[in-house]
Backbone bond lengths (Angstrom), bond angles and torsions (degrees), N, CA, C in turn:
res aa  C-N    CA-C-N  psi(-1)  N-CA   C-N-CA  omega(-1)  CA-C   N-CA-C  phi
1 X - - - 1.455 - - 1.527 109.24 -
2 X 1.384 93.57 141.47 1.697 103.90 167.21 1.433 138.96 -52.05
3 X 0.925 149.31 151.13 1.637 133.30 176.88 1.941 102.39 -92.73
4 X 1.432 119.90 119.22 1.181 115.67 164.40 1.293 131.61 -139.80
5 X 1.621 106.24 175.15 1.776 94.55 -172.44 1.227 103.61 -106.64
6 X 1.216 114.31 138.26 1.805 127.55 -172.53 1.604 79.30 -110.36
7 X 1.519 100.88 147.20 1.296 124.38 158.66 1.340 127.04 -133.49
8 X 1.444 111.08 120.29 1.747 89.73 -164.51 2.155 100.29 -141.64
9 X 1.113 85.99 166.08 1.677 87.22 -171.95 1.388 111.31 -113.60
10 X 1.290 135.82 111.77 1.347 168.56 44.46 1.262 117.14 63.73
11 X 1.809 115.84 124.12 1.100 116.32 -177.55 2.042 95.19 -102.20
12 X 1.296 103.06 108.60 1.367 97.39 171.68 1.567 109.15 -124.37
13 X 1.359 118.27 121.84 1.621 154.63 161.18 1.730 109.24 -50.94
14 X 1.606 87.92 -95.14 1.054 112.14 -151.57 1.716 110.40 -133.83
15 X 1.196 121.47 -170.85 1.514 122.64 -169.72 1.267 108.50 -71.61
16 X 1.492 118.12 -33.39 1.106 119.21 178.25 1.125 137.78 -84.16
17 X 1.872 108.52 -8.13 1.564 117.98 164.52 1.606 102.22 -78.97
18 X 0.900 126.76 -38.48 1.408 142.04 177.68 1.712 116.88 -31.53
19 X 1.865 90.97 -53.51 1.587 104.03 -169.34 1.301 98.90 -82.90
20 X 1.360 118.95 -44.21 1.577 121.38 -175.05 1.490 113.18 -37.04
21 X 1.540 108.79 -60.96 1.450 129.05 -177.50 1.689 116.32 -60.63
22 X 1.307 93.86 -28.98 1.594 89.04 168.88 1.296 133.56 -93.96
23 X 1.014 115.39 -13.40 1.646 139.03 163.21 1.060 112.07 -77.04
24 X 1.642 129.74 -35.28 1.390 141.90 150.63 1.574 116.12 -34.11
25 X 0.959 130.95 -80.75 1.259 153.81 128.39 1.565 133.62 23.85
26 X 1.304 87.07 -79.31 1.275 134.31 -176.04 1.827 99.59 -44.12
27 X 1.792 89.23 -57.94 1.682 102.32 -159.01 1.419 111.19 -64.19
28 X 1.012 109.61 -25.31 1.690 118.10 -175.08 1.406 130.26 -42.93
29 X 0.900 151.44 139.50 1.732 141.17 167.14 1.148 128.92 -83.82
30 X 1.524 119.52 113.19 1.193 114.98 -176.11 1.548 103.77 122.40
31 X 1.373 139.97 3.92 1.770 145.71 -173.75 1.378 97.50 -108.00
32 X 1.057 134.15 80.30 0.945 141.91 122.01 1.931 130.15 6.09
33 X 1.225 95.13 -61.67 1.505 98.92 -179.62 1.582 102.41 -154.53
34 X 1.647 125.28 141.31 1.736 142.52 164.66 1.187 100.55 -99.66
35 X 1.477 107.21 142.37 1.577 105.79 149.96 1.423 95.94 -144.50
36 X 1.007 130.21 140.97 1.460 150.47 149.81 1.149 137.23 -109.46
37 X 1.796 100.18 133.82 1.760 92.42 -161.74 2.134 81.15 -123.05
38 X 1.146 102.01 100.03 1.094 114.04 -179.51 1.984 112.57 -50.94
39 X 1.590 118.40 -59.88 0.995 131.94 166.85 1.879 103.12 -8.38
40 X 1.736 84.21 -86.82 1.624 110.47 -173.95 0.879 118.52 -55.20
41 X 2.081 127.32 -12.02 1.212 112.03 -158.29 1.596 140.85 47.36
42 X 1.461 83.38 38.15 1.620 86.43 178.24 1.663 108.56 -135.62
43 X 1.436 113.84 149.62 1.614 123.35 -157.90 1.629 113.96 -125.13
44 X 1.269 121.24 86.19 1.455 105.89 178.39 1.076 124.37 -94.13
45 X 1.873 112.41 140.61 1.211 109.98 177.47 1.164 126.43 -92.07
46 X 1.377 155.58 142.97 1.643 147.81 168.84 1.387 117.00 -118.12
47 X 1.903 112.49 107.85 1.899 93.19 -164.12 1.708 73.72 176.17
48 X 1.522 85.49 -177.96 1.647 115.27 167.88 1.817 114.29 -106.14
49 X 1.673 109.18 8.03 1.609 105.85 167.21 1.459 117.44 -63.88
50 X 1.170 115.23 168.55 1.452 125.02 -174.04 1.660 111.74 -108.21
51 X 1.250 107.23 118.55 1.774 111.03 -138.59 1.685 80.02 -77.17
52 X 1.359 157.04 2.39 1.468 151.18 145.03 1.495 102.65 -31.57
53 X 2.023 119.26 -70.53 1.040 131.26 -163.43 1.352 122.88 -82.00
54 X 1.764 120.42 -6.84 1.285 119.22 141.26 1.382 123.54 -72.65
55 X 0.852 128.28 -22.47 2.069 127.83 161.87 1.219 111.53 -84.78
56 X 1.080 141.71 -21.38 1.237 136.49 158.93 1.552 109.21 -64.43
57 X 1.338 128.77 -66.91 1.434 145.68 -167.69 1.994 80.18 -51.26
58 X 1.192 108.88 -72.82 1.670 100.74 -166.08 1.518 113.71 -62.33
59 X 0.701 131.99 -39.51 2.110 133.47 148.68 1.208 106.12 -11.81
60 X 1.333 113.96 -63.05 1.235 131.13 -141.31 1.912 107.41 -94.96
61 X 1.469 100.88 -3.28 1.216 102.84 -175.10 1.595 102.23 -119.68
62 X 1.174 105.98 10.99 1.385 113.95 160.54 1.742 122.35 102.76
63 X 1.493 114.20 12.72 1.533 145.21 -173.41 1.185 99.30 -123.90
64 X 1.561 120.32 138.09 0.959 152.00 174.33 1.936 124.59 -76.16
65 X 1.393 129.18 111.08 0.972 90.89 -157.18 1.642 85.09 -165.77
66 X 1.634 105.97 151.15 1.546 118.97 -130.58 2.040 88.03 -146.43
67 X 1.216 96.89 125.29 1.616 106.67 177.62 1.225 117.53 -83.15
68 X 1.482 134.74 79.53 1.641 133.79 175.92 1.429 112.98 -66.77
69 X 1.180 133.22 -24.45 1.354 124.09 -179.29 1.589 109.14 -156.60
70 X 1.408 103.12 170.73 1.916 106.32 178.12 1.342 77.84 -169.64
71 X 1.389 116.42 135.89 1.578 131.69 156.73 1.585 102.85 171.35
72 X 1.687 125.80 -169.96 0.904 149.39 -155.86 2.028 107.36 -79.21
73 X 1.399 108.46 126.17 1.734 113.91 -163.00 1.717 78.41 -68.30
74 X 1.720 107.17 150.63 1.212 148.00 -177.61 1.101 94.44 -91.34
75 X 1.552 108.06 149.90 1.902 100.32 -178.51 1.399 99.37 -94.33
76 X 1.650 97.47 166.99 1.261 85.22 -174.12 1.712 130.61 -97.16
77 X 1.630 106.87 163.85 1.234 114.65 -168.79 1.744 113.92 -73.59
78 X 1.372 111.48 179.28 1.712 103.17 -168.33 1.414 84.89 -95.29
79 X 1.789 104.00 146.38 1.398 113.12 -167.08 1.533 107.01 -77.29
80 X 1.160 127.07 142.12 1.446 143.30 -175.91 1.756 114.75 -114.35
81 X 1.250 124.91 133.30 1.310 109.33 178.37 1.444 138.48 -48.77
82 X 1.003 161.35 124.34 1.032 140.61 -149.48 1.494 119.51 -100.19
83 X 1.480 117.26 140.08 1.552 123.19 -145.93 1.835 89.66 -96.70
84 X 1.657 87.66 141.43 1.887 103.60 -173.51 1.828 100.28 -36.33
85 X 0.967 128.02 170.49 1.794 139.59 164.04 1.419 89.63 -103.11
86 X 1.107 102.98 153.80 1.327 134.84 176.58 1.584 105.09 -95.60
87 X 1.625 123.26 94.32 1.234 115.12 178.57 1.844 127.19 -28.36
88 X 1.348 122.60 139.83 1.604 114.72 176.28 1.897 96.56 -94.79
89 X 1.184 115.80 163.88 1.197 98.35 156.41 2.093 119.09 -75.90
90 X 0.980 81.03 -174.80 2.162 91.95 -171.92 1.768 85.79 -74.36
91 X 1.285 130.42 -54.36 1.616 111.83 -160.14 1.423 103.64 -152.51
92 X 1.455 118.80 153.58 1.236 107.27 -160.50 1.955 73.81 -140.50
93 X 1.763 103.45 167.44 1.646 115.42 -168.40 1.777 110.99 -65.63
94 X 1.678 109.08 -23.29 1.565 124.25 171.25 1.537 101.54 -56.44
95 X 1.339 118.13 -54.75 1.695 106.20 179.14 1.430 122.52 -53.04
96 X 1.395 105.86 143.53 1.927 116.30 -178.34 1.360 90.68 -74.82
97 X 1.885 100.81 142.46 1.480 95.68 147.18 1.338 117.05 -121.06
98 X 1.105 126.52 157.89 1.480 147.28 -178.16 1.248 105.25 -86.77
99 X 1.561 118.58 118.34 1.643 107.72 130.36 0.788 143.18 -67.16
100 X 1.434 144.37 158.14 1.430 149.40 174.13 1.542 101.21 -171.52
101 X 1.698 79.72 128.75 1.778 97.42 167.21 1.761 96.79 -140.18
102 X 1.265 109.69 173.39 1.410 133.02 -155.70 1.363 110.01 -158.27
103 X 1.254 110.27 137.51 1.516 128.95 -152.99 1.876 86.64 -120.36
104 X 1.100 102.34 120.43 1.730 113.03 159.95 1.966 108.63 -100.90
105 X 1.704 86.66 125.63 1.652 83.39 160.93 1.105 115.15 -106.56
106 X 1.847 120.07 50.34 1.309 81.18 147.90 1.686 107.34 -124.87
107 X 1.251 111.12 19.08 1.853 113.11 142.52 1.151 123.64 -17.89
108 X 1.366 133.16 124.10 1.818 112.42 156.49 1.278 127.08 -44.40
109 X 1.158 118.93 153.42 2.075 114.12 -179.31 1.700 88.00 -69.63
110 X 1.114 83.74 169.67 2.034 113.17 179.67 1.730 90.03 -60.14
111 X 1.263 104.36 -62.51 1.866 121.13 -154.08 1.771 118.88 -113.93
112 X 0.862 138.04 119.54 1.341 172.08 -152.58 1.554 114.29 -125.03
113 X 1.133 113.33 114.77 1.571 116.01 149.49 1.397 139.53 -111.18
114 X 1.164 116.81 102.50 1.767 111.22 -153.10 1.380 88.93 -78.36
């Protein structure tokens, strides 16, 4: 297989759609290189994955996410400093939340028989 750049568009919020999607991503075999431009909402891939199973993998992690391009990586440009990010907030109302509670034994039991 070829090496290519998938480009795909991304619903990004907050910090936590951010991390989801990149850990999403991330895990796959065969990606080579992420870049995310959170602002723009846009996600590139660099690898031999099959840009189907990067939208699926990010679907599936709870982000929305849309294939704009697949073809041959662009060479690359001369590196430029890179401009501050614009903080996201930590969580936005689109993120799931989880419950979790936890049982300690070392509570007394409910019931007792003297």
């Amino acid at each position: 297989m070829s090496v290519k750049q998938i480009v795909l568009k991304v619903a990004i919020n907050c910090q936590q759609c951010k991390i989801e999607v990149l850990k999403a991503v991330t895990k796959l075999t065969g990606v080579d290189m992420v870049q995310l431009d959170a602002e723009k909402g846009i996600l590139t891939v660099l690898g031999t994955v099959d840009p189907v199973c990067v939208a699926t993998r990010i679907r599936k992690a709870g982000n929305h996410a849309e294939i704009t391009s697949v073809g041959p990586p662009k060479p690359p440009e001369p590196i430029k400093p890179p401009e501050p990010e614009k903080p996201l907030p930590p969580c936005c109302k689109q993120c799931q939340l989880v419950a979790v509670s936890f049982v300690t034994y070392d509570s007394p039991p409910a019931c007792s028989i003297l």
